[in-house]
BAVEXTOR-74414 format. One line per field, with one value per atom (N, C-alpha, C, O): residue number from 1; x, y, z. Coordinates in steps of 0.05 Angstrom, whole numbers, plus 5000, padded with zeros to 4 digits. Layout:
BEGIN
nuvo	c(NUM; ...) $
x	c(X; ...) $
y	c(Y; ...) $
z	c(Z; ...) $
REM end
This chain:
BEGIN
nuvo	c(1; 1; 1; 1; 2; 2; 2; 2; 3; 3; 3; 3; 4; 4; 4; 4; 5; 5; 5; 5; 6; 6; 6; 6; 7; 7; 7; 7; 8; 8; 8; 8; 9; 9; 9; 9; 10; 10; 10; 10; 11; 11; 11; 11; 12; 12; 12; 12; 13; 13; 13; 13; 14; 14; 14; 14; 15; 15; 15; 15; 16; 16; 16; 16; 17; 17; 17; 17; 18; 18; 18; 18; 19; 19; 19; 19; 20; 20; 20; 20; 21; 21; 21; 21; 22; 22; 22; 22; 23; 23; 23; 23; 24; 24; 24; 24; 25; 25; 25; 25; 26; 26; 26; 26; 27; 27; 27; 27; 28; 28; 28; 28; 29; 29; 29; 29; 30; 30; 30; 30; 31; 31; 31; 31; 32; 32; 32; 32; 33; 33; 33; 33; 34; 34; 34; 34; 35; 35; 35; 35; 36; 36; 36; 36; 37; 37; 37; 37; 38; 38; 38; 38; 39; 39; 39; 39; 40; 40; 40; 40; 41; 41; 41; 41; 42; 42; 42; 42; 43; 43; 43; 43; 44; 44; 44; 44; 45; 45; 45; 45; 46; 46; 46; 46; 47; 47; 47; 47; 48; 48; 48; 48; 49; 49; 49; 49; 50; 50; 50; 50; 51; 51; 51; 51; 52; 52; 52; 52; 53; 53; 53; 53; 54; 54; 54; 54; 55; 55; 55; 55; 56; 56; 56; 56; 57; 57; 57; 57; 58; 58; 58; 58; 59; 59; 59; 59; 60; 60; 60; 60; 61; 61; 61; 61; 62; 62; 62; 62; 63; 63; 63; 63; 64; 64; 64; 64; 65; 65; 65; 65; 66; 66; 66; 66; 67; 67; 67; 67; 68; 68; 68; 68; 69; 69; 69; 69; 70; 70; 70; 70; 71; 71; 71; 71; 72; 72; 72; 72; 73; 73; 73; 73; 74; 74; 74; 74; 75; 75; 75; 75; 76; 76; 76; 76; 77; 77; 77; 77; 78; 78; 78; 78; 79; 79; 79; 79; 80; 80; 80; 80; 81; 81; 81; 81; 82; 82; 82; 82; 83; 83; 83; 83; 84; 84; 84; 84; 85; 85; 85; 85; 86; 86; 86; 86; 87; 87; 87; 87; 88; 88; 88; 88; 89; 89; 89; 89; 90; 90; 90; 90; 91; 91; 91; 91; 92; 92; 92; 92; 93; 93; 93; 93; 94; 94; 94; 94; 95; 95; 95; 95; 96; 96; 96; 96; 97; 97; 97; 97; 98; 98; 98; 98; 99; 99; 99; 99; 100; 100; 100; 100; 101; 101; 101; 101; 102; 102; 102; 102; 103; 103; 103; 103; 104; 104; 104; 104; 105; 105; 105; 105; 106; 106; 106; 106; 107; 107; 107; 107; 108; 108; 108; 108; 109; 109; 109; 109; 110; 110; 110; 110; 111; 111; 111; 111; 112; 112; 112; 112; 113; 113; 113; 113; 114; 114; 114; 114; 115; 115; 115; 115; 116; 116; 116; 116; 117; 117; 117; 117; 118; 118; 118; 118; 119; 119; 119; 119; 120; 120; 120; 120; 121; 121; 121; 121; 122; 122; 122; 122; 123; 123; 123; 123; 124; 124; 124; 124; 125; 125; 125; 125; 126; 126; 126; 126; 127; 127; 127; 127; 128; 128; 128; 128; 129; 129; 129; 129; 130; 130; 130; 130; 131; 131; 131; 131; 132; 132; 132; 132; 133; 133; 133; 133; 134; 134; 134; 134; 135; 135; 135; 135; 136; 136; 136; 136; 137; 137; 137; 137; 138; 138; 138; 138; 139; 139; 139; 139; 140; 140; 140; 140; 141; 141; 141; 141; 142; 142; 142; 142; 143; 143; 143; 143; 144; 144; 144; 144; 145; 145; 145; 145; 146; 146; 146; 146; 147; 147; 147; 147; 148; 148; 148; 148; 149; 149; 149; 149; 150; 150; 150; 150; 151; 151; 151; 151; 152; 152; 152; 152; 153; 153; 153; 153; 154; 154; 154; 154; 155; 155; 155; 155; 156; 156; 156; 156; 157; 157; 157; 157; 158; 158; 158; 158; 159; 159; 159; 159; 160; 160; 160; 160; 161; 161; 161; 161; 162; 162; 162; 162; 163; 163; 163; 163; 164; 164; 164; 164; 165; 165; 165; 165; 166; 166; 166; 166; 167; 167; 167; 167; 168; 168; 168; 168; 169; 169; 169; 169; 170; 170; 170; 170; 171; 171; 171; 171; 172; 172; 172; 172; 173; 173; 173; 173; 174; 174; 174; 174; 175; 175; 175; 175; 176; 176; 176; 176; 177; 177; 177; 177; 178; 178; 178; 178; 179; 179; 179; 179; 180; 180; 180; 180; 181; 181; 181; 181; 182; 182; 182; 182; 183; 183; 183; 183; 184; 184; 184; 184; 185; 185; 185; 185; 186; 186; 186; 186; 187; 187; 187; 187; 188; 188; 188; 188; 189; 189; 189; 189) $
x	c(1029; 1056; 1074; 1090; 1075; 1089; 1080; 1098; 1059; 1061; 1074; 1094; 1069; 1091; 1120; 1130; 1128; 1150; 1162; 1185; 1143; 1154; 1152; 1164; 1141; 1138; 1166; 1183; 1174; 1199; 1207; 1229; 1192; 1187; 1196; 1184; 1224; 1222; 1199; 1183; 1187; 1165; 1167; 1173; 1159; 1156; 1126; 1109; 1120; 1090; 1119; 1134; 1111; 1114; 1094; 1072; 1100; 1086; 1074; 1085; 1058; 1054; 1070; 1069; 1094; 1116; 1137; 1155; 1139; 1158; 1183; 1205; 1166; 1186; 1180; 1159; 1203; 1192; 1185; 1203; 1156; 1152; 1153; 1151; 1156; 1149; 1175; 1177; 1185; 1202; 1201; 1189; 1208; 1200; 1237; 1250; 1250; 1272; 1281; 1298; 1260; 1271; 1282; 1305; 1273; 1273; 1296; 1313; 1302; 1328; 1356; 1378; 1345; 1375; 1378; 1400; 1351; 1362; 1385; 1404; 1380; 1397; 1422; 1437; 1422; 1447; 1442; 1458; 1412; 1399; 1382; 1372; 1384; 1364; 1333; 1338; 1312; 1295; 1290; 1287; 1290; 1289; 1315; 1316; 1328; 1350; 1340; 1348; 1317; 1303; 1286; 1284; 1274; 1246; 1259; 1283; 1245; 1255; 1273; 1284; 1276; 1292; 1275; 1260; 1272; 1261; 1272; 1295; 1246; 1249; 1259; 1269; 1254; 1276; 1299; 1313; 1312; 1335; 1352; 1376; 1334; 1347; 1342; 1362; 1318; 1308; 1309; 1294; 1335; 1319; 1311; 1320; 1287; 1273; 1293; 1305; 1288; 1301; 1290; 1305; 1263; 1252; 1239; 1224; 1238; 1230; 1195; 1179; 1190; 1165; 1145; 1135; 1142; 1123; 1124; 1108; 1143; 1142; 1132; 1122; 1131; 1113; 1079; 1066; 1068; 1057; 1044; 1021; 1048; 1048; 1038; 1019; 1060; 1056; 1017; 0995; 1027; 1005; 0974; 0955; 0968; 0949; 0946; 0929; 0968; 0959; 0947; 0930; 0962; 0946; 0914; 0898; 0911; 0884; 0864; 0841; 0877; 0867; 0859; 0835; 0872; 0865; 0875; 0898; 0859; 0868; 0879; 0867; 0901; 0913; 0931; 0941; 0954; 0971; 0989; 0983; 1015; 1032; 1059; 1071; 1063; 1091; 1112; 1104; 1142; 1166; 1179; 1183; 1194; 1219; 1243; 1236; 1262; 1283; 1317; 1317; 1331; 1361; 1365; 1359; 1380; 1398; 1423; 1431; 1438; 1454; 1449; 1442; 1452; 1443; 1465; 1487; 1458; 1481; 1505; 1528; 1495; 1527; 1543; 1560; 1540; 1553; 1548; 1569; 1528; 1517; 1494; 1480; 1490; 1469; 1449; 1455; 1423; 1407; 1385; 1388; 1360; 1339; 1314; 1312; 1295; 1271; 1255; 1264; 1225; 1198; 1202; 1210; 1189; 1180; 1152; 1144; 1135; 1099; 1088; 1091; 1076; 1061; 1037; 1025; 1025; 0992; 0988; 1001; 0972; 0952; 0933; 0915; 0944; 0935; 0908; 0916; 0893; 0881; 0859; 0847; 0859; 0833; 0807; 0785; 0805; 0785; 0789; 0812; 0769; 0766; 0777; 0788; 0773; 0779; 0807; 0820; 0813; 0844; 0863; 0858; 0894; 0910; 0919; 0923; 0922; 0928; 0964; 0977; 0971; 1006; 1002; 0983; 1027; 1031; 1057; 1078; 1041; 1044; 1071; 1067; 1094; 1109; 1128; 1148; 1118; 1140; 1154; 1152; 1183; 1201; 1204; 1207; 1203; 1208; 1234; 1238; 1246; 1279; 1276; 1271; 1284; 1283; 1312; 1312; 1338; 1354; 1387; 1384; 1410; 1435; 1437; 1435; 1441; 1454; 1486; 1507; 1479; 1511; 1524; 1511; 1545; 1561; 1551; 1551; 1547; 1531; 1505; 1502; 1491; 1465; 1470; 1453; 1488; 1492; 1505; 1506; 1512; 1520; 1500; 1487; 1490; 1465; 1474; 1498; 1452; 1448; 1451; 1434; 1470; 1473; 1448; 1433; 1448; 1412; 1416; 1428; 1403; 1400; 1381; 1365; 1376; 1353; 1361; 1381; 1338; 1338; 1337; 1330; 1345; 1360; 1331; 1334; 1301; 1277; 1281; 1278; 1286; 1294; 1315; 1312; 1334; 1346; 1347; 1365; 1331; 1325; 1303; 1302; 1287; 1268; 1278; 1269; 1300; 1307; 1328; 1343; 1333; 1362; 1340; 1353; 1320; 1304; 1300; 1306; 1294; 1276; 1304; 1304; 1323; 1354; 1364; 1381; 1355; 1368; 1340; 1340; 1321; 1308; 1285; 1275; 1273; 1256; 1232; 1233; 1207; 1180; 1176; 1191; 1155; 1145; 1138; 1143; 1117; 1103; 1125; 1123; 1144; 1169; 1187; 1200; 1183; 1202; 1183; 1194; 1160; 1136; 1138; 1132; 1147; 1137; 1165; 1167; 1188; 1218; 1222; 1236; 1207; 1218; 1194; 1191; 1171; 1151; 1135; 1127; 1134; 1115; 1092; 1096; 1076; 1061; 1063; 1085; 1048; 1057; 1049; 1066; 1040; 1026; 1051; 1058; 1061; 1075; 1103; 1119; 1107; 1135; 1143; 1161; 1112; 1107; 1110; 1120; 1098; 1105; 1125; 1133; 1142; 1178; 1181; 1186; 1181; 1197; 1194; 1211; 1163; 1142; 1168; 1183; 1169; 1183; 1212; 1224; 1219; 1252; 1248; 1264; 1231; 1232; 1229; 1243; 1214; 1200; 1233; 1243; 1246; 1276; 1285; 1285; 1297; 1315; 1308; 1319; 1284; 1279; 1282; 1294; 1266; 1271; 1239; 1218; 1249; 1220; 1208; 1184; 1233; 1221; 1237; 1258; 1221; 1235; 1270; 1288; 1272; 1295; 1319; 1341; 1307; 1327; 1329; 1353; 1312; 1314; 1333; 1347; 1333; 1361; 1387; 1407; 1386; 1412; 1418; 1440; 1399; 1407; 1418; 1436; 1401; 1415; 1439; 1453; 1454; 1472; 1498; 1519; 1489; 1503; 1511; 1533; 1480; 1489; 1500; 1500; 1512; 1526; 1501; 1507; 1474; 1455; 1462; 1474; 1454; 1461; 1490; 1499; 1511; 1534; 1526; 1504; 1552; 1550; 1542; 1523; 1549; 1541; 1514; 1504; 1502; 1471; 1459; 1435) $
y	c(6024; 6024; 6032; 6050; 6021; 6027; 6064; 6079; 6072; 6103; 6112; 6125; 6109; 6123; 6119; 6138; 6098; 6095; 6117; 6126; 6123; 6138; 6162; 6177; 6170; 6203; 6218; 6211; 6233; 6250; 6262; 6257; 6275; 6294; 6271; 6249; 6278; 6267; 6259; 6278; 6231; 6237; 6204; 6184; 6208; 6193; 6183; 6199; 6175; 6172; 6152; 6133; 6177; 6172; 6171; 6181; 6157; 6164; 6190; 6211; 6186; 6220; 6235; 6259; 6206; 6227; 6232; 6244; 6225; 6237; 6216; 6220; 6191; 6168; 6155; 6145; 6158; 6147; 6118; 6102; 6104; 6083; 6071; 6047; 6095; 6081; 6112; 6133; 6105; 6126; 6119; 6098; 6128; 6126; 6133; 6149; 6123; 6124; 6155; 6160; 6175; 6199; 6208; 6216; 6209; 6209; 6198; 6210; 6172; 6159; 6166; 6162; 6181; 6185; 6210; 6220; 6223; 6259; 6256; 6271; 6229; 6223; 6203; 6193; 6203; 6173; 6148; 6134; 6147; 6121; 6106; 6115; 6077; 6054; 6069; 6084; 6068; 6069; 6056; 6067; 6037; 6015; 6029; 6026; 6041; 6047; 6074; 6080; 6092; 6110; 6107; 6122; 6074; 6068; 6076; 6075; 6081; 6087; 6107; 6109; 6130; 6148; 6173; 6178; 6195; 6218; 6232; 6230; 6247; 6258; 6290; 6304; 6298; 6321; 6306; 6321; 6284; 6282; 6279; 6271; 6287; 6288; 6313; 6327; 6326; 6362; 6374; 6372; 6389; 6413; 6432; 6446; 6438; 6463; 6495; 6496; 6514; 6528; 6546; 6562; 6541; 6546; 6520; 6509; 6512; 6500; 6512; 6497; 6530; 6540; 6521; 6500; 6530; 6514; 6475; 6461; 6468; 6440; 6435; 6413; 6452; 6452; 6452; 6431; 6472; 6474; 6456; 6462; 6444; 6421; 6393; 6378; 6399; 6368; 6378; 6366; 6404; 6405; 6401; 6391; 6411; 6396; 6379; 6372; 6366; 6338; 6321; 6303; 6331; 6319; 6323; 6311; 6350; 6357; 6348; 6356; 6335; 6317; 6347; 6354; 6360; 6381; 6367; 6358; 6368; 6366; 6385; 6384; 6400; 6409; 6407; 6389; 6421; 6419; 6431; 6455; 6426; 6437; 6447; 6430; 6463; 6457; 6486; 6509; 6474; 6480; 6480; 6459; 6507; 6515; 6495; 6477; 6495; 6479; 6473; 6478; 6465; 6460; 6425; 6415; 6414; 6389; 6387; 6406; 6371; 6357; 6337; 6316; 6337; 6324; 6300; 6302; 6279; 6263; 6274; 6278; 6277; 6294; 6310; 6322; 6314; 6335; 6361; 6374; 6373; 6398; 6403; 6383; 6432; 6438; 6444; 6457; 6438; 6454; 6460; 6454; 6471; 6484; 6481; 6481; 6477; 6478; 6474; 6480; 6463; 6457; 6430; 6414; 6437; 6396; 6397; 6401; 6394; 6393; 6366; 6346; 6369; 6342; 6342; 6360; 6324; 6318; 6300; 6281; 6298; 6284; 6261; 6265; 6242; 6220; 6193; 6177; 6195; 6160; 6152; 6165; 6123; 6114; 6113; 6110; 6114; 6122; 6139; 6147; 6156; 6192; 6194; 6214; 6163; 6156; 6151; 6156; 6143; 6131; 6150; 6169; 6146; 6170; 6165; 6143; 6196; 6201; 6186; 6183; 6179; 6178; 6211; 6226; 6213; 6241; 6231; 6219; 6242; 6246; 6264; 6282; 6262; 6281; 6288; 6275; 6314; 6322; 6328; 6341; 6326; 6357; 6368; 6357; 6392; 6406; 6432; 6452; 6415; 6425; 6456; 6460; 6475; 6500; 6512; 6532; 6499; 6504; 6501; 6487; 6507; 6499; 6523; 6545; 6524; 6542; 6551; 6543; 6567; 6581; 6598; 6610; 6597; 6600; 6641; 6646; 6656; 6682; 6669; 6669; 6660; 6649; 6636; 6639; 6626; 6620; 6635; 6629; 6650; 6679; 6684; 6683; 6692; 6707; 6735; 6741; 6752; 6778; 6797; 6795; 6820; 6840; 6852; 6855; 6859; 6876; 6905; 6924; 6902; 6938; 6948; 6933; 6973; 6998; 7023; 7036; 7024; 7042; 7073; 7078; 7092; 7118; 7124; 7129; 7121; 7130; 7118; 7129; 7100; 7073; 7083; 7084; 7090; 7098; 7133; 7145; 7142; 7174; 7166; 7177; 7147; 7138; 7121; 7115; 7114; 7099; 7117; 7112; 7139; 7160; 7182; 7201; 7183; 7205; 7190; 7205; 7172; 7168; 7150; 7147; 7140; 7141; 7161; 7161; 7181; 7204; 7216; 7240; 7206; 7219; 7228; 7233; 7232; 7248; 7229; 7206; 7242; 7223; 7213; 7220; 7194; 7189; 7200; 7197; 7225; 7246; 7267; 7275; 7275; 7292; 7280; 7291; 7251; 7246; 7234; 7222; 7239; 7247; 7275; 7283; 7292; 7317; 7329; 7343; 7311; 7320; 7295; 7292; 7285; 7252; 7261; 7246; 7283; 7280; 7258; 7251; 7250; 7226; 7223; 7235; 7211; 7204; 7197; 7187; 7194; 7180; 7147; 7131; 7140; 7122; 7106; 7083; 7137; 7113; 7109; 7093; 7127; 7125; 7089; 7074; 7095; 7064; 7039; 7017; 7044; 7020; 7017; 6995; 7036; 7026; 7018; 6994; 7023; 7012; 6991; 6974; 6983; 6952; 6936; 6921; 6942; 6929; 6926; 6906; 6943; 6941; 6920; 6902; 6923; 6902; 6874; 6856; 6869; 6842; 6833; 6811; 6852; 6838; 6828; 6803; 6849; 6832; 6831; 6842; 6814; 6807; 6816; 6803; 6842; 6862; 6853; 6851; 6850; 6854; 6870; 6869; 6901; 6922; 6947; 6943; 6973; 6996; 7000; 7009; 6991; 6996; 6965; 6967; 6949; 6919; 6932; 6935; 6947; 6956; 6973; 6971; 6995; 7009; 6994; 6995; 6978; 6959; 6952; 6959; 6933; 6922; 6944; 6941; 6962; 6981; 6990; 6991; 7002; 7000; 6977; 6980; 6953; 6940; 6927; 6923; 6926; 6927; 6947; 6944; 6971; 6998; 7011; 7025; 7003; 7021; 7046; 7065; 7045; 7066; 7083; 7070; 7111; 7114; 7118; 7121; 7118; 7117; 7142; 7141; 7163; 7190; 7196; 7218; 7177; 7188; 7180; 7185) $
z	c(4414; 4423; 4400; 4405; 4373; 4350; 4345; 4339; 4348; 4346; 4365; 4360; 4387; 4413; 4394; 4381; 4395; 4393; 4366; 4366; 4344; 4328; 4331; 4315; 4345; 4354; 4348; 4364; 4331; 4333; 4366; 4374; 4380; 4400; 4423; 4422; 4448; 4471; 4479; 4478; 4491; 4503; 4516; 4504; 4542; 4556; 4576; 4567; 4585; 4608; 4633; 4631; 4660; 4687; 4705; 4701; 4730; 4747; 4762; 4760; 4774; 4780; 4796; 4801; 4808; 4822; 4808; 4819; 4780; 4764; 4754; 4744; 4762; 4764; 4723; 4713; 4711; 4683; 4680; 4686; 4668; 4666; 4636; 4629; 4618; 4585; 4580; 4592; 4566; 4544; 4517; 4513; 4499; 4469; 4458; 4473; 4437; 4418; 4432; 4450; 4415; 4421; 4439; 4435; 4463; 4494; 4497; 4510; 4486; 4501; 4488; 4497; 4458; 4446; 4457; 4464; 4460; 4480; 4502; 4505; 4518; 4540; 4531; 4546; 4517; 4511; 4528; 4540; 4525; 4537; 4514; 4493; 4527; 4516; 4527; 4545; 4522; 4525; 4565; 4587; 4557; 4578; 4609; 4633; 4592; 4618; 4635; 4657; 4616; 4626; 4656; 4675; 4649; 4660; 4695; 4698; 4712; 4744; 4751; 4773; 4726; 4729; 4734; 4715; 4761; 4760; 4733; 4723; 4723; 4702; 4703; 4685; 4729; 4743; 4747; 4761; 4743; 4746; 4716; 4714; 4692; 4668; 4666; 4669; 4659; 4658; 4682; 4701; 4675; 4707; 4701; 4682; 4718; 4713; 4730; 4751; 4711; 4718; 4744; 4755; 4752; 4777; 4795; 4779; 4810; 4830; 4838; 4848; 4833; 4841; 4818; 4826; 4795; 4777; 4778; 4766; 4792; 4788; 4814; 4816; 4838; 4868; 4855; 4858; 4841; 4836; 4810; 4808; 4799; 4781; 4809; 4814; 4819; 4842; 4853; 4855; 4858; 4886; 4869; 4882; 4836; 4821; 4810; 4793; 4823; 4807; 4830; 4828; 4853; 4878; 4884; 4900; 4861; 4878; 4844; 4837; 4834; 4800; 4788; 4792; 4778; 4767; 4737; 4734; 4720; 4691; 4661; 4639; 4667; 4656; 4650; 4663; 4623; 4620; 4628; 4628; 4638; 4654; 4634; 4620; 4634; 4623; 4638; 4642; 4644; 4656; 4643; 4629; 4638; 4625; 4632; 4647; 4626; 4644; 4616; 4592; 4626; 4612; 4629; 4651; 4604; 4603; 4597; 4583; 4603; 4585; 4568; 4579; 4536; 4520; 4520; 4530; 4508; 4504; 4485; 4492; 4463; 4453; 4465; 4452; 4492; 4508; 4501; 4500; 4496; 4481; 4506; 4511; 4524; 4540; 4524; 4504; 4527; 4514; 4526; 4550; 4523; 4535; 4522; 4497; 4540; 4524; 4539; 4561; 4540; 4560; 4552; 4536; 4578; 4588; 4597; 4620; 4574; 4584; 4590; 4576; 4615; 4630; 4631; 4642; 4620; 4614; 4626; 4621; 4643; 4659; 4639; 4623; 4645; 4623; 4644; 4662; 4638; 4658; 4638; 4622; 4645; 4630; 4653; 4642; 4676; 4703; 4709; 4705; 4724; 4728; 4755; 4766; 4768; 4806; 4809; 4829; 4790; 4796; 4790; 4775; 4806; 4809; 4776; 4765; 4761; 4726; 4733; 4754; 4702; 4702; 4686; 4686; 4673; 4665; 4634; 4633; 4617; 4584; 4590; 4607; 4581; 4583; 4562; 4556; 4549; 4521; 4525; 4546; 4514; 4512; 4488; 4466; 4495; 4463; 4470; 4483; 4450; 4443; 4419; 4396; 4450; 4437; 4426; 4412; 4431; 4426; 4442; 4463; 4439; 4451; 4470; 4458; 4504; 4514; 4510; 4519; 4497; 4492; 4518; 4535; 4517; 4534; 4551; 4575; 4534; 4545; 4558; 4582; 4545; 4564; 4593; 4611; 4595; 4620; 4643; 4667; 4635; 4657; 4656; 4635; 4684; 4684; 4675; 4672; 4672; 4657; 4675; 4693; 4678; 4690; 4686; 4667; 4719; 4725; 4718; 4729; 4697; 4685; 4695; 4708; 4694; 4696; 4677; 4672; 4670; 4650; 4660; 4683; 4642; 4655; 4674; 4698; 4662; 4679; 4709; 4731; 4706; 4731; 4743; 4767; 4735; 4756; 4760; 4772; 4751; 4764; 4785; 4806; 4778; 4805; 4823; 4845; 4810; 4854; 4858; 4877; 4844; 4855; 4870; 4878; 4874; 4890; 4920; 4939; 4925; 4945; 4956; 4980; 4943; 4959; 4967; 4984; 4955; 4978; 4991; 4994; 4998; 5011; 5011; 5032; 4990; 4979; 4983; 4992; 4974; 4984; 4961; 4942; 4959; 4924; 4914; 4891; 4922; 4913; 4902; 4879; 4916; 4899; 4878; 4861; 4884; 4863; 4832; 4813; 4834; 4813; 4806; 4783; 4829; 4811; 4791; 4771; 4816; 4795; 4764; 4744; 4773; 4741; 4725; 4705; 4728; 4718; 4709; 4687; 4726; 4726; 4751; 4772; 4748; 4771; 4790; 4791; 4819; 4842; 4827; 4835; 4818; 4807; 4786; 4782; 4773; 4753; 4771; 4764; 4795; 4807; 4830; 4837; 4832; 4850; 4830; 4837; 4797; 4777; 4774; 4768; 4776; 4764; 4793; 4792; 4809; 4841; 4841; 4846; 4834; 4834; 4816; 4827; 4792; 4775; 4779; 4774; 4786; 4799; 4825; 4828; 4838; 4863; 4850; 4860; 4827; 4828; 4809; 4813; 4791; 4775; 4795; 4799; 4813; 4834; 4853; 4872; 4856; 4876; 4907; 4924; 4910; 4937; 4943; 4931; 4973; 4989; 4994; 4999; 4996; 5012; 4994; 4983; 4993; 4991; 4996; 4980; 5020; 5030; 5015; 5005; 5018; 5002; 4980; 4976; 4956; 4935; 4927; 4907; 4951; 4943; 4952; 4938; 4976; 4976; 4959; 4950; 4943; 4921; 4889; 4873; 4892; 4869; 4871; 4851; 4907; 4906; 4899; 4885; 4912; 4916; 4870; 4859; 4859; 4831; 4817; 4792; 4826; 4819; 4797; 4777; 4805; 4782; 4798; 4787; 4830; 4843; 4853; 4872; 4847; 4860; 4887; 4897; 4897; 4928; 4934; 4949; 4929; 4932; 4934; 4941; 4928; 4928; 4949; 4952) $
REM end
């Protein structure tokens, strides 16, 4: 218990639903908490993760006792009133192989969100990127707009692939909505 407690590094052990049962000094001055004022507090309710998908996925192996280490990006409020950012890694801790694990949990403080970091980032495309979604917005097949960008049918489908997966388009057609609607695309086209 006296080594826990001196660990520099946030670190706590919760239950496997995320409920904190032990916190350590660090951990509680991260929060402008007693240690003890931690204990019964979701630990998504101090770190949020900046996606919801990896902490689904975290739950759904721990359900199925998978023994790995997890770790989620995520931002706080620190107690000094300063946001900051960093991972929060969860280890699967038990002394029986049968019994449900608690979960080891670090944070490691990568730094202060500054005021640009929190605007999200205007969706660029690069001039190649947008000569390949300015063909097949007006019309053209993939195969022509390979033979006018000189590029491949192959490499014309990787930039679309990759422009779909930034902003998140399901389809050919969401893709150019969305290019219009982020002015990569003018209306004229």
């Amino acid at each position: 218990m006296a080594l826990f407690d001196r660990i520099p590094m946030p670190t706590a052990v919760c239950d496997v639903y995320g409920r904190v049962v032990l916190a350590n000094p660090a951990m509680a001055t991260e929060w402008g908490a007693t240690p003890g004022r931690l204990c019964g507090r979701d630990v998504l309710e101090l770190f949020r993760p900046r996606e919801a998908t990896p902490v689904e996925r975290i739950a759904q192996a721990l359900r199925l006792r998978h023994q790995s280490r997890y770790p989620v990006s995520g931002r706080w409020d620190a107690a000094d009133g300063v946001r900051r950012h960093g991972e929060l890694t969860a280890d699967p801790i038990s002394d029986d192989p049968d019994t449900t694990p608690s979960l080891l949990v670090l944070v490691r403080v990568l730094g202060e969100v500054t005021e640009a970091a929190e605007r999200p980032a205007a969706p660029r495309a690069s001039p190649t990127e947008a000569r390949v979604l300015a063909l097949p917005a007006g019309g053209a097949t993939t195969a022509r707009a390979a033979r006018e960008t000189g590029l491949t049918v192959d490499g014309v489908n990787y930039h679309l692939r990759r422009l779909s997966a930034r902003w998140s388009a399901t389809g050919r057609t969401e893709l150019m909505a969305r290019a219009y609607a982020l002015g990569v695309l003018a209306s004229g086209v």
